[in-house]
C-alpha positions in Angstrom: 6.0 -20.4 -1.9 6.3 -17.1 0.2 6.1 -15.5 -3.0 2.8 -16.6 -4.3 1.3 -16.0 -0.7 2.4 -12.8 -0.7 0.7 -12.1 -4.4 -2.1 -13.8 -3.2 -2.8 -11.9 0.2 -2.0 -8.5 -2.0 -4.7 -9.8 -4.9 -6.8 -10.1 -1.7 -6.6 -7.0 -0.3 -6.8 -4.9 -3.5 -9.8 -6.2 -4.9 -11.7 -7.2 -1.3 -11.2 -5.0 1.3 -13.3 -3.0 1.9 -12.5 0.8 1.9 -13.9 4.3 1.5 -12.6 4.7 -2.3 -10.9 7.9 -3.5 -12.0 6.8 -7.1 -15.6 7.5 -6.3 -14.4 11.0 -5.7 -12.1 11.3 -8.4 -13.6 9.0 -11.1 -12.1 7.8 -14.0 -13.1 11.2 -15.9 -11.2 13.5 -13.8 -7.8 12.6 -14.2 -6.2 15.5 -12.7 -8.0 15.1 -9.6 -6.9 11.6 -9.4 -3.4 12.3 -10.1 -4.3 15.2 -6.9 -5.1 12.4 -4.7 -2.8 9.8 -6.0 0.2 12.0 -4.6 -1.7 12.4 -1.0 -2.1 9.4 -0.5 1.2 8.1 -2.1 3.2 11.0 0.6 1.0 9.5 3.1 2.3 6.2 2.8 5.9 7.6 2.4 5.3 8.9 6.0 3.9 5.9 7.1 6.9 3.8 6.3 9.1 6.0 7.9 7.0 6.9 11.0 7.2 2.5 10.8 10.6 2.2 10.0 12.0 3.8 13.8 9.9 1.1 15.2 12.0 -1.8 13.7 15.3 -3.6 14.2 17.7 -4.3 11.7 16.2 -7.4 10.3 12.6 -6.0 10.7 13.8 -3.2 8.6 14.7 -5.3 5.5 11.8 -6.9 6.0 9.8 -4.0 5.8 11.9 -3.0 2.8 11.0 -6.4 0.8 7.1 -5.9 2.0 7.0 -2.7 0.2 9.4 -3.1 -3.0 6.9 -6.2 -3.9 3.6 -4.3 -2.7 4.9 -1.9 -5.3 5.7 -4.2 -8.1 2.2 -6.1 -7.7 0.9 -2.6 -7.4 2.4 -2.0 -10.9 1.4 -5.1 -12.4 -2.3 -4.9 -11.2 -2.5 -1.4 -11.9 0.1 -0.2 -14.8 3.0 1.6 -14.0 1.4 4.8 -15.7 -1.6 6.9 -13.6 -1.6 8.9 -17.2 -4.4 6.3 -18.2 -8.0 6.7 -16.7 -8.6 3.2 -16.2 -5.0 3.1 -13.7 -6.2 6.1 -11.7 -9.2 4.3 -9.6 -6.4 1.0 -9.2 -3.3 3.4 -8.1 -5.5 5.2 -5.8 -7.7 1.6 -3.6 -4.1 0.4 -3.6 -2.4 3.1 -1.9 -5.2 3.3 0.3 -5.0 -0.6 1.1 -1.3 0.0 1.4 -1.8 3.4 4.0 -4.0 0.7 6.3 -1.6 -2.0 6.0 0.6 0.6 7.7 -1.4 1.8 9.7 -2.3 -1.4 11.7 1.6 -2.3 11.7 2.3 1.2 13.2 -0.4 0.4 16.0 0.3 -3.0 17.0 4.0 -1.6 17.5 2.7 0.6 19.6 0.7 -2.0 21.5 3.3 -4.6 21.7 6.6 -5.7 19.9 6.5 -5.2 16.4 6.1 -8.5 14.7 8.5 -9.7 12.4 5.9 -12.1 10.8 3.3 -9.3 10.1 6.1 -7.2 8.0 6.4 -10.5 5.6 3.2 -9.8 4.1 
C-alpha cells in the first residue's frame, strides 16, 4: 500500500508541480543542451542527498536510501532509462528538478527542526 502511495505522490509531482522547466530552455530539438542540463541538475541532486544524508540517523538514512532508489526507478519508468531520445530529455530534466526541491525542503525542515522520518518515506 506504501508502494502505490509512493507512485502516486511521485506521478503527482512530475506531472503537477509547478516548476520553472529546463525543457523550455533546452527543448526537445537540442539534445545536447538537454543532456548539458540533465548532468547539472542530476550533480545537484547528488549533492543534495549527501548535503541530506549528515542530517540523518541510521534508520533515517535507509530511508532516504529507499526514497531515492524508487524516485529513480519511477523516474525511469515515466521517463525511459535513455536521455539519447528527444521526447526523454524534457521528462529526465522536470524530474530532476522535482526531485532537487523534494530535497531541498527536506534539507530545510532539518535545519528548522528534527528531520522527520515520515517526510523521507515519500
Amino acid at each position: 500500500m506504501k508502494k502505490f502511495v509512493l507512485i502516486g505522490c511521485s506521478y503527482f509531482l512530475l506531472f503537477f508541480f509547478p516548476t520553472t522547466s529546463f525543457a523550455q530552455v533546452c527543448d526537445a530539438q537540442n539534445l545536447e543542451c538537454g543532456k548539458k542540463q540533465f548532468t547539472i541538475l542530476q550533480n545537484e541532486v547528488k549533492q543534495k542527498y549527501q548535503q541530506l544524508r549528515t542530517k540523518l540517523t541510521t534508520n533515517q538514512k535507509k530511508n532516504l536510501q529507499y526514497s531515492q532508489l524508487t524516485w529513480m526507478n519511477q523516474r525511469d519508468v515515466t521517463c525511459g532509462r535513455e536521455i539519447d531520445k528527444s521526447n526523454a530529455v524534457g521528462c529526465h530534466l522536470n524530474a530532476l528538478q522535482t526531485r532537487n526541491t523534494w530535497l531541498d525542503t527536506q534539507i530545510s525542515m532539518c535545519k528548522e527542526q528534527t528531520c522527520q522520518t515520515i517526510a523521507l518515506d515519500r
